[in-house]
C-alpha positions as CSV (number, residue, x, y, z in Angstrom):
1,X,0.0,0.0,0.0
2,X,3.0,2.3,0.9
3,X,4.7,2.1,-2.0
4,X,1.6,2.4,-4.1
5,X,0.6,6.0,-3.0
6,X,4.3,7.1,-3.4
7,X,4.2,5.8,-6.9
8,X,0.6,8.0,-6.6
9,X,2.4,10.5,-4.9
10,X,4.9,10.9,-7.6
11,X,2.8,10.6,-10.6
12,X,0.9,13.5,-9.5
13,X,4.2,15.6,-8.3
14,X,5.3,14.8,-12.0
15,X,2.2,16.2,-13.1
16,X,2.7,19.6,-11.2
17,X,6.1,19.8,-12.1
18,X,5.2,18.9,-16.0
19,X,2.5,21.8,-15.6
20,X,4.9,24.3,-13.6
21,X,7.5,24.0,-16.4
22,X,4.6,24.3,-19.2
23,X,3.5,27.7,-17.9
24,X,6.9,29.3,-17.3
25,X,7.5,28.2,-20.7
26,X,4.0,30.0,-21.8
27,X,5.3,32.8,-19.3
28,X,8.6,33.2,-21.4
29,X,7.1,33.1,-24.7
30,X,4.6,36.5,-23.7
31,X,7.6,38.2,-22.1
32,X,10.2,37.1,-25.3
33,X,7.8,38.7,-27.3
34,X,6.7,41.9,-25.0
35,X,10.2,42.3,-25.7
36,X,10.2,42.3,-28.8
37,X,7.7,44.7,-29.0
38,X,9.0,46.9,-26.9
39,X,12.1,46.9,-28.7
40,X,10.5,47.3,-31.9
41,X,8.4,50.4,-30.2
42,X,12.0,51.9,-29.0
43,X,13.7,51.7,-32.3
44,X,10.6,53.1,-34.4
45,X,10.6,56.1,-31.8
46,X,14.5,56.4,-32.5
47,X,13.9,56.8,-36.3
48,X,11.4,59.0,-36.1
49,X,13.3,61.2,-34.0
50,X,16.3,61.1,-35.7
51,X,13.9,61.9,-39.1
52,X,12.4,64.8,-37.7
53,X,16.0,66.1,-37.0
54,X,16.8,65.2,-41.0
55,X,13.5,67.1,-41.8
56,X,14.6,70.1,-39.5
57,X,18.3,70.5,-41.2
58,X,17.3,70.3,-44.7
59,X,14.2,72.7,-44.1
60,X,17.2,74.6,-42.8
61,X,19.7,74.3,-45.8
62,X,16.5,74.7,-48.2
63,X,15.7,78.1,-46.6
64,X,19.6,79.2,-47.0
65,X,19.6,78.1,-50.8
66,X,16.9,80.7,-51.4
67,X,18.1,83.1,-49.9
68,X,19.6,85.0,-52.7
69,X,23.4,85.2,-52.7
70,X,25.2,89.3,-52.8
């Protein structure tokens, strides 16, 4: 009888464990690709900065090749 409710005993700590792991793995995958995301978010907001900056200098050099010359 002993040694059938460990063998019970383990099945169903297998079972928790196998769970466990299957929802840190499920855990992982959401944060991996939050990630993601988030570094996808950062680098679109650095290239639109850094394009607005472009925008502003050549708005700049377009104004001073107008300008007529003496």
């Amino acid at each position: 009888m002993a040694a059938r409710r460990k063998l019970t005993s383990r099945k169903k700590l297998t079972s928790k464990v196998q769970k466990d792991v299957e929802n840190i793995g499920r855990t992982l995958q959401r944060l991996g690709k939050k990630l993601l995301g988030d570094a996808r978010a950062a680098a679109f907001d650095a290239t639109e900065r850094t394009l607005s900056v472009a925008q502003k200098k050549l708005q700049k050099v377009r104004a001073q090749l107008k300008k007529p010359t003496a």
